[in-house]
C-alpha positions as CSV (number, residue, x, y, z in Angstrom):
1,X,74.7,107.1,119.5
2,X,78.3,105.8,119.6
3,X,78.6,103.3,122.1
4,X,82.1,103.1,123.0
5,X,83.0,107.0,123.6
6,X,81.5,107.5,127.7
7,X,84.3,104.3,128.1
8,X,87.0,105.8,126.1
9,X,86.5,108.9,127.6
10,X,87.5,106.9,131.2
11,X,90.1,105.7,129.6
12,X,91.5,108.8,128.3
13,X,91.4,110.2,132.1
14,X,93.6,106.9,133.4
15,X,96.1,108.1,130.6
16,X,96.1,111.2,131.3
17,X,98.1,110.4,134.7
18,X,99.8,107.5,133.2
19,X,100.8,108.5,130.0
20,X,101.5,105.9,127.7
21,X,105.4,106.1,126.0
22,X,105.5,106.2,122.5
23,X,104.0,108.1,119.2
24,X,102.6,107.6,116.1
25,X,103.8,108.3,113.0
26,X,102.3,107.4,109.0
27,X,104.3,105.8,106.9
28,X,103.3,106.2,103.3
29,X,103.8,103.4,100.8
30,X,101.5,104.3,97.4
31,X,100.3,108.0,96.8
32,X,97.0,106.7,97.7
33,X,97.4,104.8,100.8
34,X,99.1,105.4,104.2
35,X,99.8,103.4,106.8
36,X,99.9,104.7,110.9
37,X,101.7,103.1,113.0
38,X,100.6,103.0,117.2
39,X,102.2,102.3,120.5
40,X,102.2,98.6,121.1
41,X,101.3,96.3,124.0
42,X,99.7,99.0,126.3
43,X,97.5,96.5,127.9
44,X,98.0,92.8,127.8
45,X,94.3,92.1,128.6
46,X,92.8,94.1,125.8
47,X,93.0,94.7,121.8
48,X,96.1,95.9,120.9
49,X,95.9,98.2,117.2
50,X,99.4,97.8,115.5
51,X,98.7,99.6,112.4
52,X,95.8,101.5,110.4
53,X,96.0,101.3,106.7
54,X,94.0,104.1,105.0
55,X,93.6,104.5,101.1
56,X,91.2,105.5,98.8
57,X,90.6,105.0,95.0
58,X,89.5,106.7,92.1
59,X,86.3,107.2,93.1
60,X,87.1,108.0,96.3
61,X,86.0,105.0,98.4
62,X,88.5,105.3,101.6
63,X,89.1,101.7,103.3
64,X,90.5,101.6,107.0
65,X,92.6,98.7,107.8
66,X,92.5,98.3,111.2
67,X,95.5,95.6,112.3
68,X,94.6,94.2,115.7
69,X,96.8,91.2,116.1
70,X,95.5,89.6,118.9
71,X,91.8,90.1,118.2
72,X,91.1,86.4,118.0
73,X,92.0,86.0,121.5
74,X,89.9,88.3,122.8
75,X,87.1,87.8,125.1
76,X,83.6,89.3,125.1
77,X,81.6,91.6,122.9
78,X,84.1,93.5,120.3
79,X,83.1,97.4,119.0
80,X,85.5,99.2,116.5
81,X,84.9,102.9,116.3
82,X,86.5,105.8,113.6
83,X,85.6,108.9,114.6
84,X,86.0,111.3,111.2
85,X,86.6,114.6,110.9
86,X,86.2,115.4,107.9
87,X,86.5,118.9,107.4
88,X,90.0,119.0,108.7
89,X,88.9,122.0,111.2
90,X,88.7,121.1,114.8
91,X,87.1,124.0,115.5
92,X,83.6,122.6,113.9
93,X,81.6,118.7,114.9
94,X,82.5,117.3,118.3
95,X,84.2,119.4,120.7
96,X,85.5,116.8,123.2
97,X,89.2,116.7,123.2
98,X,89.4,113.1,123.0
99,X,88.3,113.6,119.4
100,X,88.5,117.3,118.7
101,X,86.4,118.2,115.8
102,X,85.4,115.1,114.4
103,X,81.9,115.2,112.0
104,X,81.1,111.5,111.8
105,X,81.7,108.0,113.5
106,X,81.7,105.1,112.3
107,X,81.0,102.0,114.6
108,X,81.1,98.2,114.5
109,X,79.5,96.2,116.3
110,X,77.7,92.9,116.4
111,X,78.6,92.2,112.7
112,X,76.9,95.5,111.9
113,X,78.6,98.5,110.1
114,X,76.8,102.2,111.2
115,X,77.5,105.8,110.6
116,X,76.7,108.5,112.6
117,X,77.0,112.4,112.0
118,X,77.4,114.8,114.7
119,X,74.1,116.5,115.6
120,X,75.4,118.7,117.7
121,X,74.9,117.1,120.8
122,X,75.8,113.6,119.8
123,X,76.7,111.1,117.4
124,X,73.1,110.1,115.5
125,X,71.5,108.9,112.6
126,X,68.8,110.7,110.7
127,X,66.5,111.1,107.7
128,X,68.7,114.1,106.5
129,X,72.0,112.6,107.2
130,X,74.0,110.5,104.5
131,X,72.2,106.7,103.9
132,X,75.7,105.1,104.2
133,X,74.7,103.0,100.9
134,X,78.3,102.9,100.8
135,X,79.5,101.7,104.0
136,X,80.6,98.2,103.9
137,X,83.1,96.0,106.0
138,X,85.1,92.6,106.5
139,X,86.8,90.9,110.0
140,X,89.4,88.6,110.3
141,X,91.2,87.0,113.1
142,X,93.7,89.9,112.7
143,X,91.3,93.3,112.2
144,X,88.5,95.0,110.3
145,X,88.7,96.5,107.0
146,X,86.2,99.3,106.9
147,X,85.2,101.2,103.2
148,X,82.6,104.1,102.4
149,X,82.9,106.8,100.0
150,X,83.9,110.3,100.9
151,X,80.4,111.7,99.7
152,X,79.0,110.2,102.5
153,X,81.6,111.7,104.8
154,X,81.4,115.6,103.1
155,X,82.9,115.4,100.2
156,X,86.1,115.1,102.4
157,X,89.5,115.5,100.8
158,X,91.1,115.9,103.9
159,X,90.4,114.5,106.8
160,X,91.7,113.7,110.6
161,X,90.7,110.4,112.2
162,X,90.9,108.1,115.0
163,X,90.3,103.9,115.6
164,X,89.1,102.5,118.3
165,X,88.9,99.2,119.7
166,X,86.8,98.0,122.9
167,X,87.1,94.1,124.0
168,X,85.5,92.3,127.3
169,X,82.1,93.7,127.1
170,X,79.6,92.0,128.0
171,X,75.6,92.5,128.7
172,X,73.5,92.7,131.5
173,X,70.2,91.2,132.8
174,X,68.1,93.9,130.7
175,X,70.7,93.7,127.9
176,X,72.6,97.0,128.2
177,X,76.2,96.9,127.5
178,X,78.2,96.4,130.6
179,X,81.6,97.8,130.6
180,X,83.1,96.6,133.7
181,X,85.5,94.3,132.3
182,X,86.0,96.2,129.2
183,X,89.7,97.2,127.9
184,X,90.2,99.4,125.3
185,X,93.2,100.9,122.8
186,X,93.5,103.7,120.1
187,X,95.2,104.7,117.5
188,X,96.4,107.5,118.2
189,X,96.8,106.9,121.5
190,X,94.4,109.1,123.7
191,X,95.5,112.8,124.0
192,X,97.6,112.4,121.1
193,X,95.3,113.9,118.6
194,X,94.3,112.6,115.0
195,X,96.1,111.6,112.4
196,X,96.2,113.2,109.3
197,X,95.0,111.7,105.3
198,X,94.4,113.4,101.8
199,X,92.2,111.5,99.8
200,X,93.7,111.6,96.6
201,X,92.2,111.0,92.8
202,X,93.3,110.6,89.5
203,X,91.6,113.1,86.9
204,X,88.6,111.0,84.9
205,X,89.5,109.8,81.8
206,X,87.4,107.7,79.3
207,X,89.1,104.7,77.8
208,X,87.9,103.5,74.5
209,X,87.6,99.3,74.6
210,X,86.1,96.5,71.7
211,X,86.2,99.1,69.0
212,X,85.1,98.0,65.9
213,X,83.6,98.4,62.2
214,X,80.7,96.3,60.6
215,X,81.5,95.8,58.2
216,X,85.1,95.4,58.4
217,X,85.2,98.4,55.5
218,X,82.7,100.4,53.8
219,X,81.4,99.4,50.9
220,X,79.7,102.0,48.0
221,X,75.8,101.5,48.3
222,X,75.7,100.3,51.8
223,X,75.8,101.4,55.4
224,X,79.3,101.5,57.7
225,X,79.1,101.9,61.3
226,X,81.9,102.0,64.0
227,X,81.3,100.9,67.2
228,X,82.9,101.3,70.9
229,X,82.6,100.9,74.9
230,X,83.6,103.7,77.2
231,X,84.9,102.7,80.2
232,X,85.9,105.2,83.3
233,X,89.3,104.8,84.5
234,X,87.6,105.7,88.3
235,X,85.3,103.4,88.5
236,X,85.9,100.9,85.7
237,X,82.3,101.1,85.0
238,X,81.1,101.1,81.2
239,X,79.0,104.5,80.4
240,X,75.5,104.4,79.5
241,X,75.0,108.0,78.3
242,X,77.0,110.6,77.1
243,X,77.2,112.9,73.6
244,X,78.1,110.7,70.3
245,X,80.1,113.3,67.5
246,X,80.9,111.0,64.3
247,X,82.9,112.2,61.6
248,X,83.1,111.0,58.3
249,X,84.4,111.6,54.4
250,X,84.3,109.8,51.7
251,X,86.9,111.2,48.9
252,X,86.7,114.7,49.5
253,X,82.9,114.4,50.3
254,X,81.7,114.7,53.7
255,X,79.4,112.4,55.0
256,X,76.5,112.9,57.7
257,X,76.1,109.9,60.1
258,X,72.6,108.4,60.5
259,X,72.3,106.8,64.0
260,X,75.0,108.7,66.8
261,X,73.9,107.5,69.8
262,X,75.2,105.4,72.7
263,X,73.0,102.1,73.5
264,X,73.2,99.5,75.6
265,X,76.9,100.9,76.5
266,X,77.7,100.5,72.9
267,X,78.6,103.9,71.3
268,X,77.7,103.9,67.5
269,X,78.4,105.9,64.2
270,X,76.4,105.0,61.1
271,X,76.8,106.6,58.0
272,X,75.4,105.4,54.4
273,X,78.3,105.4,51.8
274,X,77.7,107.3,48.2
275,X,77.2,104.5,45.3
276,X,80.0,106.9,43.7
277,X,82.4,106.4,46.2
278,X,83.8,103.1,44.8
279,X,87.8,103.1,45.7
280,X,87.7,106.3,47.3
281,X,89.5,106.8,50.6
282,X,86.9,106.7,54.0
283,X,88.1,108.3,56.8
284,X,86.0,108.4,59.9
285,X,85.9,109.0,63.8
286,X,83.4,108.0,67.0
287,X,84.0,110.5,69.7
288,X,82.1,110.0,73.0
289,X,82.0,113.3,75.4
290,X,81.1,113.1,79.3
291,X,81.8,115.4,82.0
292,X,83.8,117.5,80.2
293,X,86.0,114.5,79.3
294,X,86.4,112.4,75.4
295,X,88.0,109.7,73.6
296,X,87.7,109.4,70.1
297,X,88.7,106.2,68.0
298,X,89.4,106.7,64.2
299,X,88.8,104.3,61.0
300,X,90.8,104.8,57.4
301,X,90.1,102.3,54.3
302,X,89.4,102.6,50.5
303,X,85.6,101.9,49.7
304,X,85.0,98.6,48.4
């Protein structure tokens, strides 16, 4: 379970009768990535969130920011919780108003990343529930940075959230937390709902790299192959698999390619050239095909 939320929910009841001044608003700066800005210096004892940074790439890893300023000077045991929801429907995950409708939490703590999915009753961790394979993080004197990919959080493409941050904890003679000297802030601040991200992609495209011929042209009597790399524009990661089309003529002749295959994330085209096509024109293409996506890279030359 989420460690931090029976405090925050005290916390939340102290703000409910003094209400902290101030809003939040995002700020956007790249179509991807948004920065939140919170209310500042609520309590001079405990963290104090400036900023959350939120962005996503490609392939829809989301990193959280989380700017805490004074964290070095803080005292005690530290926990930073997200609560997610990931839906973008309140009316589903945890009903608690602190956090209405949120799906998943995220909590660190003791140099240990974890996510949690709302059972229903809680926030817990089981066989069925994503593996967070994904889930990594950093700290610095000045705040966490927090990624995991949105197919661990739903599929989400939008989402509400909220950061937490808990300072002054400390543990007792049987090693439970002890909150007595804990202080804590949000972002938004409590009762001020969640704020608001679209986790936004660019379409996949496949990008043709180190194309190139062996030999440099194709000569009558022997073979000619053209090879490429395909890389993913998402991911920048070089594909292993896919369909192979090759296209070839010699003269007017057209020629049927031997080896089409992609191996060792090298896509190839090899076609055996005609005896009798001495100084006629060659004029080929590779074309790799995956997910509905291609990129083709084409070849002209007079047989040697």
């Amino acid at each position: 379970m989420v460690r931090a939320l029976k405090f925050l929910g005290l916390i939340a009841a102290l703000a409910a009768v003094f209400p902290v001044v101030g809003g939040a608003s995002p700020a956007r700066t790249l179509a991807n990535s948004v920065t939140y800005q919170d209310s500042r210096n609520e309590d001079p004892k405990g963290p104090d969130i400036n900023t959350v940074t939120v962005s996503n790439n490609n392939a829809g890893l989301i990193t959280f920011k989380i700017d805490i300023p004074n964290q070095a000077q803080l005292s005690g045991e530290k926990i930073v919780d997200i609560l997610v929801d990931s839906d973008n429907n309140p009316k589903t995950g945890d009903p608690s108003p602190l956090n209405p409708g949120a799906d998943y939490a995220i909590e660190l703590f003791q140099s240990a990343a974890t996510l949690f999915q709302w059972d229903g009753q809680t926030y817990s961790r089981s066989a069925a529930g994503p593996s967070q394979a994904t889930l990594i993080f950093s700290d610095s004197p000045t705040g966490p940075t927090i990624s995991i990919s949105n197919a661990e959080l739903g599929n989400t493409q939008k989402l509400n959230f909220q950061a937490s941050a808990v300072s002054g904890i400390t543990l007792d003679a049987a090693g439970n937390l002890d909150f007595t000297n804990a202080h804590a802030d949000s972002a938004p601040d409590l009762g001020h709902g969640l704020y608001a991200y679209e986790v936004k992609t660019a379409p996949l495209k496949l990008l043709a790299k180190n194309f190139k011929t062996a030999p440099t042209r194709p000569r009558a009597g022997g073979s000619f192959s053209m090879k490429m790399s395909v890389i993913r524009n998402d991911t920048g990661a070089v594909l292993e698999g896919g369909t192979v089309n090759c296209a070839a003529k010699a003269g007017g002749s057209r020629l049927s390619a031997r080896v089409h295959r992609i191996a060792n994330k090298v896509a190839q085209c090899t076609w055996a050239i005609p005896g009798s096509a001495r100084s006629k024109a060659f004029r080929g293409s590779i074309t790799v095909v995956f997910e509905g996506k291609k990129v083709t890279k084409t070849f002209a030359a007079t047989i040697g």
